[in-house]
C-alpha positions, 0 to 999 in steps of 0.5 A: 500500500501506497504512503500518502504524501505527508503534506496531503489533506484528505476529504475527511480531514477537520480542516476541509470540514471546518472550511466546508461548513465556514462556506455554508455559514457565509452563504447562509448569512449572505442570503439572509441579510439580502432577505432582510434588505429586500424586505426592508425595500419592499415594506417602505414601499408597501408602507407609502402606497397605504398612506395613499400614494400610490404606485408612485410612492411605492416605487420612491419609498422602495427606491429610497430604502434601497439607497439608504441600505447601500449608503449605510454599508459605505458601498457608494459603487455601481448599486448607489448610483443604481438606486441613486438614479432610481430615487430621484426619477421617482422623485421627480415623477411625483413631483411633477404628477402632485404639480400638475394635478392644480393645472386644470383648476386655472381661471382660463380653463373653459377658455383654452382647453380647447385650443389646440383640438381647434388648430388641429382640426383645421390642420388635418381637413376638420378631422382629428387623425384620432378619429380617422384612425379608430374609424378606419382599424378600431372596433369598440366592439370588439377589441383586436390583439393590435389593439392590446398591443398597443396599450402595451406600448403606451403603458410602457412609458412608466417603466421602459425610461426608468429600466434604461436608465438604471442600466446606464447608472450601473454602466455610465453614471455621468450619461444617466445624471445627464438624463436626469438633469434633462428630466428635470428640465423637461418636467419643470417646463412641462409644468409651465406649459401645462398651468399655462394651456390645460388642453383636453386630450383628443378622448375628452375633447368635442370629438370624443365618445363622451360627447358625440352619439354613436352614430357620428364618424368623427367619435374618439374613444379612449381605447385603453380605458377599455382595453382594461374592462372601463365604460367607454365613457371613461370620466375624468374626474378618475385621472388627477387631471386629464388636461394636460395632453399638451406637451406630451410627457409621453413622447418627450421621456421616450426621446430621452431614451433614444438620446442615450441610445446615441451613445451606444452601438447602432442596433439600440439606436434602431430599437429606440427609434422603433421604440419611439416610432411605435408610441407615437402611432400609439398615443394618437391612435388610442386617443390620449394625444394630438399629433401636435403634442407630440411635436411638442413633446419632441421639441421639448425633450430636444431642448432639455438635452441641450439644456442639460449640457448647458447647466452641467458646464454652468455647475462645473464651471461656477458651482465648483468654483464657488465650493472650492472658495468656501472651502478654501475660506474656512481654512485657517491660514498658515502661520507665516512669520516675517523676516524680523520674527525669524528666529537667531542661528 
């Protein structure tokens, strides 16, 4: 029989057990603790949906927890910045969506909403394309799978933007700040043009189901109230404030995304352009927007792009400039001492 190297540490050896089990426990511990932060993540969130949040505080209170978790254990990586960028698109979301609900109570209300319905009939031959669309390819009767498809694609804008961008935080955080700077922008002055010129959209406008009777051509139907199971009279009393079609938020989020895909290779920026391409034919033809908030919204995503590089080299070059003054201020100054005060050999 064979002697055994005397360096050699057999299966059953009590170290390679120790080292074994030792495995085992860092595993066990690993899965418990990212357990217990999942489940701090998702109780924040839950805890602001019950205060009567919604989806929007679910989303910032899952958000925030998981920043807050990663900031406590000093790991200020790639995972911060992935809940960084989350935290602060949920945050400007909301604040954007608590802002905009006071728009439609503005004294010009009754004497504007109507404004950019009329200068589109006008445009496209007294029909809005909403209402050739749907009277050419939409059956209220009877909903096709194009149909679904396409509300598919327009309830795609609340989390398409927000996975895109998260992937980018994680890859390029200087190119995902980029986009959160321009989202700023872009919602703030979309605010201003919302107070400024409430605008119903085309499935509450004269044109809609709400007002013309069945019999009319020109109806428009708001076809993803009724894609999800709603009366085709879908009020709005049910949306926080549905005169806000102008610009559209919708179209202008969805450039975003295809700005950052210009810093990628050529078949992202095809998907995006496809993308795009697809909620635009969607939101006109399912009724929430006129082809001229969509020009809008384009138009203004492209200036929030631009203004977003603008106030980068504004903040670098001033803001950076004025913290290195305040910094430098509260240092004391050194003691110098003059020639007289030099001391003798």
């Amino acid at each position: 029989m064979a002697n055994r190297p005397s360096g050699e540490i057999t299966a059953d050896h009590p170290s390679t057990t120790a080292s074994s089990r030792s495995k085992r426990q860092r595993s066990l511990r690993r899965f418990w603790l990212a357990s217990r932060d999942l489940m701090i993540i998702l109780g924040a969130g839950t805890l602001l949906a019950l205060l009567g949040l919604g989806g929007y505080g679910f989303a910032l209170g899952a958000t925030t927890a998981g920043f807050a978790l990663v900031s406590l254990k000093k790991k200020h990586g790639k995972a911060a910045r992935f809940f960084q960028f989350a935290f602060g698109y949920w945050l400007l979301w909301m604040l954007f969506h608590d802002a905009r609900a006071i728009a439609d109570s503005t004294p010009w209300v009754s004497s504007v909403q109507d404004w950019v319905w009329r200068f589109e009939r006008a445009i496209f031959g007294g029909e809005l394309p909403s209402a050739r669309l749907q009277r050419t390819i939409f059956d209220p009767a009877r909903l096709a799978p194009f149909d679904y498809v396409l509300v598919a694609i327009y309830l795609s804008f609340f989390f398409v933007s927000l996975i895109v961008g998260m992937v980018i935080a994680w890859k390029n955080w200087a190119l995902a700040r980029h986009m959160l700077i321009a989202k700023a922008i872009m919602l703030t002055i979309g605010f201003v043009i919302i107070f400024a010129l409430p605008t119903t959209p085309p499935w509450l406008s004269p044109d809609s189901a709400l007002v013309l009777d069945q019999a009319s051509p020109e109806r428009v139907y708001r076809v993803t109230a009724i894609a999800r199971g709603q009366e085709e009279g879908y009020h709005f009393e049910q949306d926080d404030n549905a005169l806000a079609a102008m610009p559209s938020i919708h179209m202008a989020t969805t450039m975003l995304v295809l700005f950052l895909a210009f810093s990628y290779r050529r078949r992202w920026r095809i998907v995006a352009g496809v993308y795009i391409s697809l909620m635009g034919f969607a939101i006109v033809y399912l009724g929430e927007h006129y082809v001229l908030d969509e020009i809008a919204g384009i138009a203004l995503a492209m200036a929030s792009w631009q203004l977003a590089h603008v106030w980068e080299r504004r903040w670098e070059a001033g803001a950076i400039g004025w913290y290195r003054g305040i910094k430098s201020s509260l240092r004391r100054p050194r003691r110098v001492l003059s020639p007289s005060a030099e001391p003798a050999d």
